[in-house]
C-alpha positions, -999 to +999 in steps of 0.1 A: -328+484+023-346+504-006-333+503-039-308+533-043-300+529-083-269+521-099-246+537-073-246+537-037-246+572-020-222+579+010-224+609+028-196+629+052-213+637+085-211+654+117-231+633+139-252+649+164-273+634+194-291+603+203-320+598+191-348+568+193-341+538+181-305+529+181-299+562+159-280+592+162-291+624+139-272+643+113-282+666+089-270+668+055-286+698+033-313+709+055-319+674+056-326+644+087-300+619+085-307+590+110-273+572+111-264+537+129-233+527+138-222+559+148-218+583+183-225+617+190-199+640+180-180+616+154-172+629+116-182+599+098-185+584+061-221+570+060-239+547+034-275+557+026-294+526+032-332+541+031-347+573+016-379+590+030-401+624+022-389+634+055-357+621+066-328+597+050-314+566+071-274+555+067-251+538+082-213+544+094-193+528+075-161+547+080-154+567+113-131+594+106-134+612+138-143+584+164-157+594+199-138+587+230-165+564+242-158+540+206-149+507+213-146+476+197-175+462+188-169+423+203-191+403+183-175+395+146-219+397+131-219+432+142-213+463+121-233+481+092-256+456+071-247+427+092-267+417+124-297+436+136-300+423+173-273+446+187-275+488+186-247+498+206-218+480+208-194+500+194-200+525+226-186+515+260-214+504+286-211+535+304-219+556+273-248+529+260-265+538+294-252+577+290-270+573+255-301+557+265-308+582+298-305+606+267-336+590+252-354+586+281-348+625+289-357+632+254-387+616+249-403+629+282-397+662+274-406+660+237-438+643+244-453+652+284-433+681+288-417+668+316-383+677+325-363+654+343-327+640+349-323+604+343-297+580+348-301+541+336-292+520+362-269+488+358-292+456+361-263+431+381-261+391+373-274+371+403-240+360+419-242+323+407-250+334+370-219+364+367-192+336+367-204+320+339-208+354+317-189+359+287-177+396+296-194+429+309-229+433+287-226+398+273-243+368+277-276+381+294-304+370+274-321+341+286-346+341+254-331+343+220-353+343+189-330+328+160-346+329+125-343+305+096-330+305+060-331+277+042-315+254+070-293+278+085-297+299+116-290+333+122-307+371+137-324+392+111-304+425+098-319+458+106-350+468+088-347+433+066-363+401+061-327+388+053-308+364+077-276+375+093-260+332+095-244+328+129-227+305+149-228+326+179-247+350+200-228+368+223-257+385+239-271+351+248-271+335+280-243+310+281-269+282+287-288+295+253-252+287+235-251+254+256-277+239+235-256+251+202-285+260+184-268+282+159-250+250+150-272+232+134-291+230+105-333+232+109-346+228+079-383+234+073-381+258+102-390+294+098-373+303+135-363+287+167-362+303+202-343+288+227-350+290+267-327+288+294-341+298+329-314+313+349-327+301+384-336+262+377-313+256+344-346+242+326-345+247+288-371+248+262-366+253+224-397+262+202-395+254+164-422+274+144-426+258+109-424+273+076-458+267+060-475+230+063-438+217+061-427+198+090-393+211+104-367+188+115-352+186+145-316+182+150-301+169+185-291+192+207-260+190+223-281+191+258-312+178+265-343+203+262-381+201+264-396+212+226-426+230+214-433+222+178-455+244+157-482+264+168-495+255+201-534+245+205-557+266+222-559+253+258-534+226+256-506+223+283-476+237+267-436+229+283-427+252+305-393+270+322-395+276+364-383+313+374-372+317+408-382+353+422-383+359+458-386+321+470-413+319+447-412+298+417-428+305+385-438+285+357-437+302+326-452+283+295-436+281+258-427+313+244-447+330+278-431+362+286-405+369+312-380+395+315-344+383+296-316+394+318-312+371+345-316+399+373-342+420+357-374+400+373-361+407+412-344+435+405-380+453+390-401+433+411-383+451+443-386+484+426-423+483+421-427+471+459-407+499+471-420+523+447-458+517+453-458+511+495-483+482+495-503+482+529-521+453+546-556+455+536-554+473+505-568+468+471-542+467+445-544+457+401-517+443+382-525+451+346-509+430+319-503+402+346-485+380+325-472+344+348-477+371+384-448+382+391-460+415+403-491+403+421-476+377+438-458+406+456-488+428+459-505+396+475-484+389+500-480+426+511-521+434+514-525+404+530-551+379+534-575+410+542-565+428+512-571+417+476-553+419+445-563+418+410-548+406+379-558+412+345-540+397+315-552+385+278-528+352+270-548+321+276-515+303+288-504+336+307-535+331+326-532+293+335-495+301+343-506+326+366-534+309+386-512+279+389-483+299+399-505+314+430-531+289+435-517+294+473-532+334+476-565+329+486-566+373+482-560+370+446-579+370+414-568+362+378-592+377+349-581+370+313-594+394+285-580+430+271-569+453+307-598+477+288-626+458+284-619+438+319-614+471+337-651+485+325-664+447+329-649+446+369-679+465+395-657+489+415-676+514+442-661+548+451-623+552+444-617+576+473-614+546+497-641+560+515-663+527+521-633+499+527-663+471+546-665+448+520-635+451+497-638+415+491-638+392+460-674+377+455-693+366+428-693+390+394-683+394+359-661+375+340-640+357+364-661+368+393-645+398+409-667+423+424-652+450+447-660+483+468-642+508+474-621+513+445-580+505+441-557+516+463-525+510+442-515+497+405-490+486+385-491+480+348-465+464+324-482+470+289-462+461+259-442+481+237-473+500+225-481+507+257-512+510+279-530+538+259-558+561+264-587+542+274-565+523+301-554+553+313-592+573+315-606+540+332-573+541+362-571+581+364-603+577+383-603+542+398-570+543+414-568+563+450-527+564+458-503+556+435-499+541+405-464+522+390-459+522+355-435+496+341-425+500+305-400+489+277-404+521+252-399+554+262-420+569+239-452+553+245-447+552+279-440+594+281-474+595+257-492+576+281-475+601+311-489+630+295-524+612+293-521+609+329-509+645+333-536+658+322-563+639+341-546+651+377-518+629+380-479+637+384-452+617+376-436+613+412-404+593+407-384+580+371-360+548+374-348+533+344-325+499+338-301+490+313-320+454+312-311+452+272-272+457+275-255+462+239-292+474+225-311+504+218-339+494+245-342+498+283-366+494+309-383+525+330-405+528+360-425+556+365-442+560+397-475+585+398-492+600+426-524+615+422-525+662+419 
């Protein structure tokens, strides 16, 4: 929070719409207001918590005309200057998802000129995991980040370095809160993340240190596998099985996977569906992470198709070749999607010689192939996949192309890149993966003219 002077400043409002972030906007003489805490259409009291050139920031700290869709917000950290981790839960989860297609809409017209309805999608619980959840929107996140302040654990307030103390996350995964984490005292830690994997029940913690000082450990109240410090290059790190499809995963220390319990089938499905694999085809999966997208490619080209993964983390990489040491028709290459993209020899991209769309002997990793791709999906992060990914697929790829993304705005600059290279977004689905948060998850599927 910037230093306001001797007195705070609060400001009467009429709240307008959504906007990205976890915001709605108001003006208040001729001027941007971005205010938290607050729905469209409410009259609100609002503290000024940040000035700009541009723009102010506040926060609701009175509502004195509430929206029908306020609610309650259910966790006691939540509200202005207290907890960070949680945008929306003073809005029912029919308006968070209202809110977020509002975004979504907003962003793609703003940014591709592309106008399109969108409605966010519930992600459900796997049937064995709903039972145990602490109420609709709670207790999805399988992967909670916890920081430290001298000892005592808590979530960082918005926009702040301070530390929000907590005993409990309700957003967390009820076997998160099994460990009781927030319960303890870590001192000499700087954070702690704690694992759960919905499908096997395995649990990891990770304690990064503050400084050269050596954090202790308290015991849990369930036994966990730990990963102390900063892991060493190359060195076999704990790990967390996913179940997806009958296939297992192994995910390594802090390796990504999606948080909600049904967010990994549930997008893996969509992408299938969305991008029509064939038997023989030639398909990339960009950002690759562990392979949970190209294990579905692989196994829907076929041994006489061929499916390449590109992805930069080291331990993503071993994850993923020991996760689908079983596909003979698939290749892992570790480096930045750009540089490995240029570095892989493609032929044509019209499909036009398919004779030897094999793997052989190359760059890097050693994949060579003719023909071009037939299909792609990327899952960049936040910052998306950018304009050089984009130049290198708008003429590799020969059918479709599935775009996965977490931020609406990168991923609607990133549309528009594609737009104007000949390709048109064919489809839009979007997830409420993040329940009680500003962020959801979108799929755009492209076809080439």
């Amino acid at each position: 929070m910037t230093d306001l002077g001797p007195e705070d400043e609060y400001l009467d409002l009429e709240v307008g719409n959504v906007a990205n972030g976890g915001f709605c906007v108001a003006r208040h003489e001729g001027r941007v207001v971005f205010v938290r805490h607050a729905l469209p259409g409410e009259r609100v009291r609002a503290l000024v918590t940040d000035r700009t050139k541009n723009f102010l920031r506040a926060d609701a700290v009175e509502i004195l005309t509430p929206s029908a869709d306020r609610v309650t917000p259910p966790c006691p950290f939540a509200g202005p200057g207290r907890c960070g981790g949680c945008d929306w839960q003073h809005a029912s989860l029919p308006a968070q998802r209202a809110l977020k297609a509002a975004v979504v809409a907003e962003q793609l017209e703003r940014l591709a000129g592309i106008t399109r309805a969108v409605v966010v999608e519930e992600v459900p619980y796997p049937v064995e995991d709903a039972e145990f959840a602490p109420g609709p929107g709670l207790g999805w996140r399988t992967r909670v980040q916890f920081a430290v302040s001298d000892g005592a654990v808590g979530l960082r307030r918005h926009r702040s370095h301070d530390v929000e103390p907590i005993d409990e996350c309700l957003i967390a995964h009820p076997g998160v809160e099994l460990m009781g984490i927030e319960r303890h005292r870590w001192s000499g830690a700087s954070s702690v993340e704690g694992i759960v994997s919905s499908s096997t029940g395995d649990r990891l913690v990770v304690v990064r240190e503050r400084g050269r000082k050596r954090a202790r450990v308290p015991r849990l109240e369930v036994p966990v596998r730990l990963v102390r410090g900063k892991p060493e290059p190359g060195k076999s790190l704990p790990y967390v099985r996913e179940e997806v499809s009958g296939r297992m995963f192994q995910v390594s220390g802090s390796g990504f996977w999606q948080v909600h319990p049904g967010a990994a089938q549930l997008l893996s499905d969509a992408v299938m569906a969305a991008l029509e694999p064939k038997p023989g085809e030639i398909a990339l999966d960009l950002y690759c992470g562990v392979g949970l997208f190209t294990a579905g490619l692989a196994e829907r080209v076929g041994r006489e198709g061929l499916v390449v993964g590109i992805e930069s983390d080291g331990q993503a990489v071993r994850d993923a070749k020991f996760n689908l040491r079983d596909l003979p028709n698939v290749a892992i290459e570790r480096g930045p999607v750009e540089e490995v993209l240029g570095d892989l020899e493609f032929g044509r991209a019209d499909g036009s010689d398919r004779s030897q769309n094999k793997r052989t002997s190359g760059h890097r990793g050693g994949t060579r192939v003719r023909g071009g791709a037939d299909v792609v999906v990327l899952d960049p992060p936040r910052s998306g996949a950018g304009q050089a990914v984009v130049d290198r697929l708008a003429t590799l790829v020969g059918r479709k192309i599935a775009y996965v993304s977490c931020d609406p705005a990168t991923l609607a600059r990133d549309l528009a890149y594609f737009s104007e290279r000949g390709w048109t977004l064919e489809t839009l689905r979007a997830f409420d993966a993040f329940p009680m948060t500003q962020h959801v998850e979108c799929l755009a599927t492209l076809v080439r003219g």
